[in-house]
C-alpha positions as CSV (number, residue, x, y, z in Angstrom):
1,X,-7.4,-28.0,5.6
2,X,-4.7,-28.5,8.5
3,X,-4.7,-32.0,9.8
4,X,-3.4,-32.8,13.5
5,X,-2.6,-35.9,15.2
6,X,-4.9,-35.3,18.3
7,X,-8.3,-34.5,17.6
8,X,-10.0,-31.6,16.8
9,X,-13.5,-32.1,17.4
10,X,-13.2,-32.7,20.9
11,X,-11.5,-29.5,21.6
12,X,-13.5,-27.3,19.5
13,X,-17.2,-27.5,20.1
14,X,-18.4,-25.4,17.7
15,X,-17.6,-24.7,13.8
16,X,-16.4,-21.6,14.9
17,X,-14.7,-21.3,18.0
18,X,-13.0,-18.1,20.2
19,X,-9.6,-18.8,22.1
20,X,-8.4,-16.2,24.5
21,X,-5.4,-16.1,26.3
22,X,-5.7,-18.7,28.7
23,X,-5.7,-21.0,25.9
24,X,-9.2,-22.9,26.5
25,X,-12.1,-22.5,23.7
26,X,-14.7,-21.0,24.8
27,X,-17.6,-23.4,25.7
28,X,-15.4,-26.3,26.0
29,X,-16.3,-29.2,28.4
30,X,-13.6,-31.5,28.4
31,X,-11.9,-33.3,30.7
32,X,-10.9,-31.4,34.2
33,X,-6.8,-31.5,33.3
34,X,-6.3,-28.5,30.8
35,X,-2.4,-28.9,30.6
36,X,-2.6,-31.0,27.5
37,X,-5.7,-29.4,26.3
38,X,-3.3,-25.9,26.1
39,X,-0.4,-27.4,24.9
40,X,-3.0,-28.7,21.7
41,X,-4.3,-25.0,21.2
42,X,-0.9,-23.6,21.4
43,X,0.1,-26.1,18.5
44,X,-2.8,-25.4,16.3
45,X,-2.5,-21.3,17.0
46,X,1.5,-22.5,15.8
47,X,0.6,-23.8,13.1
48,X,-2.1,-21.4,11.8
49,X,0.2,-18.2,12.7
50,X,3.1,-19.9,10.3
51,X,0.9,-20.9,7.5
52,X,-0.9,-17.2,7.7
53,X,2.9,-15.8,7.7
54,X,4.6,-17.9,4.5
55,X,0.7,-16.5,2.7
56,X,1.9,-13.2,3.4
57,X,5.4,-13.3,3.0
58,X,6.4,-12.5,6.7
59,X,9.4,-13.6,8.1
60,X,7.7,-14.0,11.5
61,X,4.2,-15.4,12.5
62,X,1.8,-12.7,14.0
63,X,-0.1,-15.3,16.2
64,X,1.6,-18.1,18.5
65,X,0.4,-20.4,21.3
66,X,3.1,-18.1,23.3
67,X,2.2,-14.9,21.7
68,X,-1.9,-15.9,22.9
69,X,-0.3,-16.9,26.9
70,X,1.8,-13.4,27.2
71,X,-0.8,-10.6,25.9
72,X,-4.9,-9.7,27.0
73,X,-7.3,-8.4,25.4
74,X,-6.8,-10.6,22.0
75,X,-9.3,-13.6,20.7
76,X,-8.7,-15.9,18.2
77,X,-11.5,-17.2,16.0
78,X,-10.9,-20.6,15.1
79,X,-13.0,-22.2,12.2
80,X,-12.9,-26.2,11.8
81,X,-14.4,-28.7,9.4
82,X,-15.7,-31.0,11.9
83,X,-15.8,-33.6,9.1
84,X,-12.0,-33.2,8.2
85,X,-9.4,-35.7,8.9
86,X,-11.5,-38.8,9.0
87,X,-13.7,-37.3,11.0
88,X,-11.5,-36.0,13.5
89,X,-12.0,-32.5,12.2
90,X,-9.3,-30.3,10.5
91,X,-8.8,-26.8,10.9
92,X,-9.8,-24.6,8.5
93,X,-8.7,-20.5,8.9
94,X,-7.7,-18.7,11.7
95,X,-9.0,-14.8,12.6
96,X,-7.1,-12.9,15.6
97,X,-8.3,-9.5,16.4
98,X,-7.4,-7.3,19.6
99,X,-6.4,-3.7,20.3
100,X,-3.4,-2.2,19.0
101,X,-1.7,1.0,19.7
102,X,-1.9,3.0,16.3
103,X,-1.1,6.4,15.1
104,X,-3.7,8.4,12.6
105,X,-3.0,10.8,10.6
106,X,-5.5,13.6,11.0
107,X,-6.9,15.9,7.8
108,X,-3.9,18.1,8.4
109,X,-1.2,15.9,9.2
110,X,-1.3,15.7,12.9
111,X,-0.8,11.7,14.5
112,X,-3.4,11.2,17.0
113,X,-3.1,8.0,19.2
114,X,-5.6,5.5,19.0
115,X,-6.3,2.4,20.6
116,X,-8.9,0.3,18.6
117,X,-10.1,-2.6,17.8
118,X,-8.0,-4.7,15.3
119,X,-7.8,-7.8,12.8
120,X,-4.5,-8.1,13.6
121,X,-4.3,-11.7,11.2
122,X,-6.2,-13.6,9.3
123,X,-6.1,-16.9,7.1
124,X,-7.8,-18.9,5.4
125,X,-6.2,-22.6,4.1
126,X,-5.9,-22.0,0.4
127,X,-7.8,-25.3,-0.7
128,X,-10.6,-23.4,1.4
129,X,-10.4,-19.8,0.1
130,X,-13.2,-18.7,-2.4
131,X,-15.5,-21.1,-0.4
132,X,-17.3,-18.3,1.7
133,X,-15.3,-19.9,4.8
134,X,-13.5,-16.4,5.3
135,X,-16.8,-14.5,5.3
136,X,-18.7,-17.0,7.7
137,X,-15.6,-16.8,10.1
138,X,-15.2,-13.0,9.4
139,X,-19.2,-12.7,10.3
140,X,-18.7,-14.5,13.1
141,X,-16.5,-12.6,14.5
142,X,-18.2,-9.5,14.5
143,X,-20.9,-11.0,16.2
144,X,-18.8,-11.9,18.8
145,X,-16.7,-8.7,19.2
146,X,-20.3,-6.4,18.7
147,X,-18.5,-4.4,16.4
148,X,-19.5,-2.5,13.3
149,X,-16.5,-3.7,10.7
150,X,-15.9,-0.1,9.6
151,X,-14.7,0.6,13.7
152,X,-11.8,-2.0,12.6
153,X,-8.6,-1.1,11.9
C-alpha cells in the first residue's frame, strides 16, 4: 500500500474512485477550495505512475498529475484501503484507460487506423497483487467505461 501525509479518505469517497482531467474524484464533497485538493491528486497519480513504471521497467511514467491536466478523454481508477495508514487510508493500484491512436494490422497486412478504447496503465502495489484487488478495480472499471473487455486494446 502507498502511504501519504494528507489523507486519503477524505478525498476519495469511495473504495474505488474515477479521476478525470480536472483532477477532482468523482463524487467528492469536500471543501469549496479545490487548489489543494488537485495538487493532492496530482501527487498520488505521481506517485502511482512511477511505481507502475519501475514494475515495468520504463524509463518514464505513463500517468502524471500533469499528464491527467493536459489530455481528455482519459479516467483514472483509483482503488484505496480506506483502513490503511492508521486509518487515513492508503492507496492501493491505479487503472488509467482512454483512447489512443493505434494502427492494426489487417488479415493481409494493411494498417487501418483505429481509435479505441484503451488500458493504457495499470498497477497494482505488490504487497496487494494476488489479492483479487486488480480484478475488483479492473471490474470496476468496466462498469464504469460500459465496455465489453474484449473492445479494449
Amino acid at each position: 500500500m502507498v502511504d501519504f501525509k494528507f489523507n486519503i479518505n477524505s478525498i476519495f469517497p469511495q473504495e474505488v474512485c474515477l479521476v478525470r482531467n480536472d483532477l477532482i474524484p468523482a463524487g467528492y464533497q469536500g471543501e469549496a477550495s479545490h487548489v489543494s485538493l488537485r495538487h493532492q491528486i496530482a501527487t498520488v497519480l505521481d506517485v502511482m505512475g512511477e511505481a507502475s513504471a519501475r514494475a515495468q521497467g520504463l524509463k518514464n511514467a505513463i500517468t502524471s498529475g500533469s499528464k491527467m491536466l493536459n489530455v481528455e478523454n482519459q479516467t483514472a481508477y483509483i482503488l484505496v484501503d480506506k483502513f490503511g495508514n492508521s486509518g487515513m487510508g492508503s492507496v492501493v493500484g491505479l487503472l488509467k484507460v482512454g483512447r489512443k491512436k493505434l494502427f492494426l494490422l489487417d488479415e493481409v497486412g494493411k494498417p487501418n487506423e483505429m481509435v479505441p478504447q484503451c488500458v493504457l496503465d495499470f498497477y497494482v502495489v505488490e504487497s496487494r497483487q494476488r489479492s483479487g484487488c486488480g480484478k475488483r478495480l479492473f471490474e470496476f472499471m468496466l462498469r464504469g467505461e460500459r465496455v465489453d473487455p474484449r473492445y479494449l486494446a
